[in-house]
C-alpha positions, -999 to +999 in steps of 0.1 A: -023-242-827+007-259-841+043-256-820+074-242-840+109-229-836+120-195-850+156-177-843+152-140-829+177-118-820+179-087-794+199-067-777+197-065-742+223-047-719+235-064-686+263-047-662+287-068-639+287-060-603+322-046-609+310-024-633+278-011-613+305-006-583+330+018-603+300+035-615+293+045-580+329+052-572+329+071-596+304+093-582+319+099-546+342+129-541+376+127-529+362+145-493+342+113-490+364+084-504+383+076-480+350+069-457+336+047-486+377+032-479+377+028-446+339+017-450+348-014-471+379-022-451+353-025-418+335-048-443+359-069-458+388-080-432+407-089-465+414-056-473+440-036-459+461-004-460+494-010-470+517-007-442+537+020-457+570+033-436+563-005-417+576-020-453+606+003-455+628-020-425+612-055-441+629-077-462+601-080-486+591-077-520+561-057-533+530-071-520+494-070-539+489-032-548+468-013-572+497-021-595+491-057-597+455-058-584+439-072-619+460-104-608+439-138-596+440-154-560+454-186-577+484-164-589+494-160-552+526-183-545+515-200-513+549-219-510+570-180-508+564-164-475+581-136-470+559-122-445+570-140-415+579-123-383+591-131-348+565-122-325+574-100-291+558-088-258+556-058-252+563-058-219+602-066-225+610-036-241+591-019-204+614-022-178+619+008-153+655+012-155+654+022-191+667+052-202+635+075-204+634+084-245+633+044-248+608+034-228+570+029-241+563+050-211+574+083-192+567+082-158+581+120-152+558+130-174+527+108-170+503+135-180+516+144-209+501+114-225+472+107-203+456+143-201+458+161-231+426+185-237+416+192-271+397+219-278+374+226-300+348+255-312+313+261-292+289+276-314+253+290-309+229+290-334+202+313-341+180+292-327+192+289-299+201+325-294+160+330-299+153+300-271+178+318-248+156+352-255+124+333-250+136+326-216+138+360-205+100+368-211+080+357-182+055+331-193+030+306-182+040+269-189+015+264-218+028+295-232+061+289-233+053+260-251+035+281-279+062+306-278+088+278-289+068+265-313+069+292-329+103+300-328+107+263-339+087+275-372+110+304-379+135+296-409+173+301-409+164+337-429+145+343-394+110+344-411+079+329-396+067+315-428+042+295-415+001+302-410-012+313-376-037+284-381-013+256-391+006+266-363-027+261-340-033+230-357+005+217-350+004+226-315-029+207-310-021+176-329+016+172-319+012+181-281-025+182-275-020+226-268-055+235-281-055+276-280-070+307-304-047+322-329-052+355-310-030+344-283-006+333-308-004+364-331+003+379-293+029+361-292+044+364-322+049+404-313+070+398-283+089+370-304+094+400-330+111+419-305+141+399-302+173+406-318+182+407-344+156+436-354+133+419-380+132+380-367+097+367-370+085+389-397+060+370-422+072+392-451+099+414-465+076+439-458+066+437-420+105+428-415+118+458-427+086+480-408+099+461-378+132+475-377+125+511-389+102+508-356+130+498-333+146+527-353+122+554-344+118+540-306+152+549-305+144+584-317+162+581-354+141+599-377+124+576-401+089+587-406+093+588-447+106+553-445+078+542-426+054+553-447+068+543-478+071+511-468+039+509-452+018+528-480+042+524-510+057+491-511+048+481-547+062+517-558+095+509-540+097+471-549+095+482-589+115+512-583+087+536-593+106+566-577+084+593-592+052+580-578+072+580-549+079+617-552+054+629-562+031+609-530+053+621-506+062+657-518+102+648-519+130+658-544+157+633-558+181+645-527+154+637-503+142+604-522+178+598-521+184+601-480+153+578-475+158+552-498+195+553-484+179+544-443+157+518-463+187+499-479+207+499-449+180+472-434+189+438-436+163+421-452+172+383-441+175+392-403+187+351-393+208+350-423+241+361-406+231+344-373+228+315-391+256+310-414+278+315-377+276+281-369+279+266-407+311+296-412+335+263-422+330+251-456+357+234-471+360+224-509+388+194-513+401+196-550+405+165-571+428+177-590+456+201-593+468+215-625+501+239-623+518+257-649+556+249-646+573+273-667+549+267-694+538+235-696+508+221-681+510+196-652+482+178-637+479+157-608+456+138-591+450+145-548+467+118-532+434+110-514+424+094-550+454+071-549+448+052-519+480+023-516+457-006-509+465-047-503+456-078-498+457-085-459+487-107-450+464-128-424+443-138-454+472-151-471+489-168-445+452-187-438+460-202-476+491-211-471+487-230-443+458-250-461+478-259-489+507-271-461+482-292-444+476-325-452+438-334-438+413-312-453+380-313-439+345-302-447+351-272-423+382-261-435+372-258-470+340-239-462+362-218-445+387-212-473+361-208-497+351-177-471+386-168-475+391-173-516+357-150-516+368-120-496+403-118-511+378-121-546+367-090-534+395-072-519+409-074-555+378-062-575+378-032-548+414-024-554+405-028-593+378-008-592+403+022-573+425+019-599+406+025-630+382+051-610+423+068-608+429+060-647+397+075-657+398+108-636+431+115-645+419+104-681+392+125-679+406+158-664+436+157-692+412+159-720+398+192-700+427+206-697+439+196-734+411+212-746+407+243-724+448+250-724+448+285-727+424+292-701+446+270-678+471+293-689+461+325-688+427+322-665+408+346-690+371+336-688+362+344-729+393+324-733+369+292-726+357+271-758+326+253-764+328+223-749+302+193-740+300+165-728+301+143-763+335+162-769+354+149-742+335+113-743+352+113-779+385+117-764+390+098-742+368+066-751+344+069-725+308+069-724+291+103-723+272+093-689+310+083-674+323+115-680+294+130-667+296+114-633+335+127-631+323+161-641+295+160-614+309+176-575+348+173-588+370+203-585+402+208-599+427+235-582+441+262-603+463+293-602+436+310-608+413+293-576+394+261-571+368+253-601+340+227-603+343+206-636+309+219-644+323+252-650+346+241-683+313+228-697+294+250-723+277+253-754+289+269-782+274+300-808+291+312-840+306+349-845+304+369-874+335+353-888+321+319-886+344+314-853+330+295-830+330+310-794+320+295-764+287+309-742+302+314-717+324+341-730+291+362-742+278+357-709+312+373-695+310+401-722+276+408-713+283+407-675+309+434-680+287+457-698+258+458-671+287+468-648+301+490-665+267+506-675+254+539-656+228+532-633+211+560-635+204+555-669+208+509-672+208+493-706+178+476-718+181+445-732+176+459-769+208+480-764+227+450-748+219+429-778+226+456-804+260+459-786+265+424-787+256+426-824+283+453-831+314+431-813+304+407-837+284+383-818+251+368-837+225+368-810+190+373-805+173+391-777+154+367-760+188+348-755+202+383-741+171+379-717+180+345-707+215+345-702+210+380-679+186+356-661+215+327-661+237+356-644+206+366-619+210+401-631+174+423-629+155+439-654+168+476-664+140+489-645+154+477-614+187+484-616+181+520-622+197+539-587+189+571-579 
């Protein structure tokens, strides 16, 4: 086979490290930036925080900042150094015959310093709440082993989801416990009568039979309720209340008071017990937006904007190799070290500065675009808006925008949005306007709410409705947005 040459051509697509990196900054909320921060800074002894209110009484010009950050190490003037600083001990600024408010230490008041106690919250969770029931039962070793297994396998809804048998099989394999699942269905009943009411239950059903049990063995009345939910589930699940009825004998005022003591019962029994301990969630907006007097103002959370250098240390360690006359092998390994960590400081305080440009970039073309709901806060106010849209904007690429838009919240008059929530597709009116979803979903949401339950709208009526206020809409998409909204069937929002 004879050799030859031939031209080709391709496209391939490569990404710089710089570029992978602000892709991934890109990604971090501002709750966890300043880790990632403080994360490189441990990393690269380069890299510094500015010194801040320390620059205020020094005679020095501006120093490398996100301002100048695109600038190259070779730029630096090593021959300027206005840095330098008399160094002092602190121990002649100590002396005991001090006036008090000068001294680096109070001896009057020694503990005010030394001593201090912080306190801070002590939770239980519902776990532990269950282990601290457990204790009170009087059990053999081995069972008490079982018995907190068990309790182990109970989720934070305070269900026992788990098979009698895997459970036997996890106790034999994990601690060599070899027992029947009698024993452990055994205990499983004195587990279920713990508080809260219900804890332990395999099902909906059985929790709610547990605590109409603790209801009767405290001589409450509850017999219908038992057996409806012993013998009539399925009926009360779907609502069927005139099977129910007519089972049970009952009119829609007696139907009424028993389905009243059913719906009192709390059907996730752990689910309060649980959230206790997990009470403190706290959402840190990226950015603000504020209506001054009519115009829109947007700003991004100073935790975005961190004021970032090139450590002094570093530069000095340059200077004084360009001062010095013999330059060895070492020494220029060890500014190579040098050259290649202040390389990266400055890529890092790049990379801050145009993951700044591009939120605040990004977040203006939102706002542009969704002004009057800025405005006003009206939900149908919203337009269609996608992704593509704001890529077209601003210049960026579809996927960069996404990554802003994904766990970013901006703060509003009108509360504390995720990005996400601007975002929607779009469906024309009869007028050929062109409306965002959103804004039918809104429509439609007020209309089951406003509907009477005794008598709910089915999704034909909601789409006909829909129809006559102009929107063009189909009923299956009625059916999905109600899902979207997790709004039931008619059939079971019907009340009595």
């Amino acid at each position: 086979m004879a050799l030859s040459q031939g031209l080709r051509q391709k496209q391939q697509l490569k990404m710089l490290p710089q570029q992978i990196q602000l892709m991934k900054m890109l990604q971090v909320p501002t709750a966890y930036l300043e880790d990632r921060i403080k994360e490189e800074i441990e990393e690269n002894p380069a890299l510094e925080l500015s010194a801040g209110e320390e620059d205020a009484w020094e005679n020095t010009e501006s120093t490398d900042t996100v301002a100048d950050a695109d600038d190259k190490v070779e730029e630096i003037d090593f021959e300027k150094d206005p840095f330098e600083l008399d160094t002092f001990e602190a121990s002649d600024y100590a002396d005991n015959d001090d006036v008090a408010e000068y001294k680096l230490r109070d001896d009057n008041y020694p503990e005010m310093d030394d001593k201090q106690v912080m306190p801070y919250r002590v939770e239980t969770s519902f776990h532990d709440l269950l282990i601290d029931q457990l204790g009170m039962l009087e059990l053999s070793d081995e069972d008490r082993k079982i018995a907190e297994q068990i309790v182990g396998s109970i989720d934070d809804d305070g269900y026992l989801r788990r098979e009698v048998a895997s459970i036997v099989d996890d106790l034999a394999f994990r601690q060599s416990i070899y027992t029947e699942e009698k024993k452990v269905r055994a205990l499983i009943e004195q587990i279920q009568q713990f508080d809260p009411p219900g804890v332990c239950a395999r099902d909906l059903q059985e929790c709610l039979y547990i605590q109409l049990k603790r209801q009767a063995a405290e001589g409450k009345e509850v017999s219908k309720a038992l057996e409806i939910i012993t013998h009539y589930f399925e009926e009360f699940t779907r609502k069927h209340f005139d099977r129910i009825e007519k089972a049970l004998g009952l009119d829609d005022e007696g139907l009424k008071e028993v389905m009243g003591q059913i719906t009192k019962l709390n059907p996730r029994p752990g689910g309060q017990a649980a959230s206790e301990g997990n009470s403190n969630h706290y959402i840190i907006p990226d950015f603000f937006v504020l209506n001054n007097g009519g115009e829109l103002e947007l700003t991004l959370n100073s935790r975005n904007a961190p004021d970032l250098r090139i450590s002094d240390g570093y530069k000095e360690m340059l200077r004084d190799y360009e001062r010095g006359s013999k330059k060895d092998k070492r020494q220029k390994e060890a500014v190579l070290f040098i050259r290649q960590k202040i390389d990266s400081a400055k890529w890092f305080i790049d990379i801050i500065k145009q993951r700044q440009e591009t939120l605040y970039n990004t977040m203006h073309a939102i706002m542009t675009h969704q002004h009057e709901f800025f405005m006003t806060g009206d939900e149908t106010s919203l337009k269609p808006m996608i992704l593509k849209d704001i890529a077209e904007v601003t210049g960026l690429d579809i996927s960069t925008v996404s990554r802003v838009a994904n766990s970013k919240y901006v703060q509003t008059e009108f509360g504390t949005l995720l990005l996400k929530f601007f975002f929607s597709e779009g469906m024309s009116t009869d007028s050929g306007e062109e409306v965002s979803t959103r804004e039918v979903k809104k429509i439609l949401s007020e209309m089951v709410e406003a509907e009477d339950k005794h008598k709910p709208l089915s999704d034909d009526v909601l789409t006909d409705m829909l129809q006559e206020k102009g929107y063009n809409i189909a009923r299956r998409t009625v059916a999905k947005y109600r899902e979207q909204l997790n709004i039931p069937v008619a059939r079971l929002r019907k009340e009595l």
